[in-house]
Each structure stands twice: as structure tokens, then as C-alpha cells.
C-alpha positions as CSV (number, residue, x, y, z in Angstrom):
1,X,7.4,5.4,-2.5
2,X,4.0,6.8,-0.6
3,X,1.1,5.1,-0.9
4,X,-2.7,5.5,-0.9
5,X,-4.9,4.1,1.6
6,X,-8.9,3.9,1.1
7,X,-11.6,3.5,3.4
8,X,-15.2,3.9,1.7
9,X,-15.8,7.7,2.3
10,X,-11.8,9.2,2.9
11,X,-8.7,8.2,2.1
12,X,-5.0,8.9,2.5
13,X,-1.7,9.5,1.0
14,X,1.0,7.7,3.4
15,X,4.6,8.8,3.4
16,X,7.2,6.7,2.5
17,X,8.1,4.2,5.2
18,X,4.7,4.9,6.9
19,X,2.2,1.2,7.8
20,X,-1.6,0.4,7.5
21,X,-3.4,-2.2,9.1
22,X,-7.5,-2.4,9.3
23,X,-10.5,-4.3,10.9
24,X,-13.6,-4.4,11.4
25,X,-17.0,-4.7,8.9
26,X,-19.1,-3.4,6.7
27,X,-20.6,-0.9,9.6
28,X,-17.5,-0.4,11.8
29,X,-14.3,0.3,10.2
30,X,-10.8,0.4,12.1
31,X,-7.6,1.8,10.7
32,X,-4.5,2.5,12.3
33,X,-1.9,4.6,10.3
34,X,2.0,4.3,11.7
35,X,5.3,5.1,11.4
36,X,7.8,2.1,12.8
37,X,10.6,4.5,13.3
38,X,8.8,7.1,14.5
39,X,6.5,8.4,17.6
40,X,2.4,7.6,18.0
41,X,0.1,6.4,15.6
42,X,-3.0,7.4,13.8
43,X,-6.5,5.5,14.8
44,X,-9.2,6.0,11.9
45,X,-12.2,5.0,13.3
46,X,-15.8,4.8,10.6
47,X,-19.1,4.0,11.6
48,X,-22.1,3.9,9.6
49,X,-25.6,5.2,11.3
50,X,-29.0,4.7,10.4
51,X,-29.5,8.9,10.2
52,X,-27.2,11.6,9.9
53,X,-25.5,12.1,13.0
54,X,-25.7,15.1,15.3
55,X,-22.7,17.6,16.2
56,X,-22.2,17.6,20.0
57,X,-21.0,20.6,21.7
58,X,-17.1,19.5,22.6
59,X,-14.7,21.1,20.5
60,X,-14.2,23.7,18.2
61,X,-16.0,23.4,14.7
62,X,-14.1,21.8,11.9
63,X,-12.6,23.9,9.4
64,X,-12.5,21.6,6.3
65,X,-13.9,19.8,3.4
66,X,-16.0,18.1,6.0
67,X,-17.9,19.0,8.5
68,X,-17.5,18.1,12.3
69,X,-15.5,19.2,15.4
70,X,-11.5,18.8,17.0
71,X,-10.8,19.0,19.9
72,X,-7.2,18.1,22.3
73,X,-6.2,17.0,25.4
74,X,-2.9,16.7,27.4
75,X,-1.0,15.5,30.2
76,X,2.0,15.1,31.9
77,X,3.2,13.0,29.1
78,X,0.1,12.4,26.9
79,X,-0.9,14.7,23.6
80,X,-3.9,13.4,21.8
81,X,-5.9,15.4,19.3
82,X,-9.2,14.1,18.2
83,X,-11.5,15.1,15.0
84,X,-14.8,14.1,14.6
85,X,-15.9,14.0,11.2
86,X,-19.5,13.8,9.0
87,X,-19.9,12.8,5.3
88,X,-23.2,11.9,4.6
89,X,-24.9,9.2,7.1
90,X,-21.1,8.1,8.3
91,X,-19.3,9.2,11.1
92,X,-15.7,9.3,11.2
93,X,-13.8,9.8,14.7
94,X,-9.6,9.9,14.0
95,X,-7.5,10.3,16.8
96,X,-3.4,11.1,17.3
């Protein structure tokens, strides 16, 4: 059975046999987001600032119910994919 997984400004719907572990505090916020019988994880990083933050000018522009900005890289035997995310005065950087 899936289940849901909160942090204070997103959450998530994990698939069956998928894990959840956290740290961090009231201003930094850790997730990771796994599957044990399958390949790479999730990182859900939060972080709360004192203003809103900026957009840099890596990546393409986010097309969802937030805004912010994706971009990937890739190696000989790496593929990571990052989003930077906005919602309100947090920031929210998830990487696979």
C-alpha cells in the first residue's frame, strides 16, 4: 500500500515498497525517498530564507505548480537531474 510523505510546504505519494527517512530542523529539512530493490534515490532538500529567494540563470524554467528551474547532467556512468523549487519564502532543491 503507497503511502504519503509530508514535509511542511510539499508532499508525496510513495509507491508501494518505496522508503523515507528525514533530518534536519526547523530551517533545513533533509529527505531521501528510495526504493530497496531498485536503482538511485531521491534527495528532498528544504530550506527556509529570511526573503524570497531569487531564480538564478542555470536551467530551464520550471513548468509546474511551482515556480523555479531543472536542469541535468551526465557522465560516463552518472544521470542526475536537479529541480530547484520556490513556494513562498522556502526553497526547495530535489535531486535524482
Amino acid at each position: 500500500m503507497s503511502q504519503r510523505f509530508r514535509g511542511k510546504v510539499w508532499q508525496v505519494l510513495l509507491p508501494d515498497g518505496w522508503r523515507a527517512s528525514s533530518g534536519g530542523d526547523d530551517v533545513i529539512k533533509l529527505v531521501w525517498l528510495w526504493n530497496p530493490e531498485g536503482v538511485g534515490q531521491i534527495r528532498v532538500l528544504s530550506r527556509i530564507e529570511k526573503e524570497a529567494p531569487l531564480l538564478g540563470d542555470r536551467g530551464e524554467d520550471f513548468h509546474g505548480n511551482l515556480r523555479g528551474q531543472t536542469h541535468e547532467h551526465s557522465g560516463r556512468t552518472i544521470f542526475t537531474r536537479h529541480w530547484t523549487l520556490f513556494c513562498r519564502n522556502q526553497r526547495i532543491h530535489v535531486t535524482y
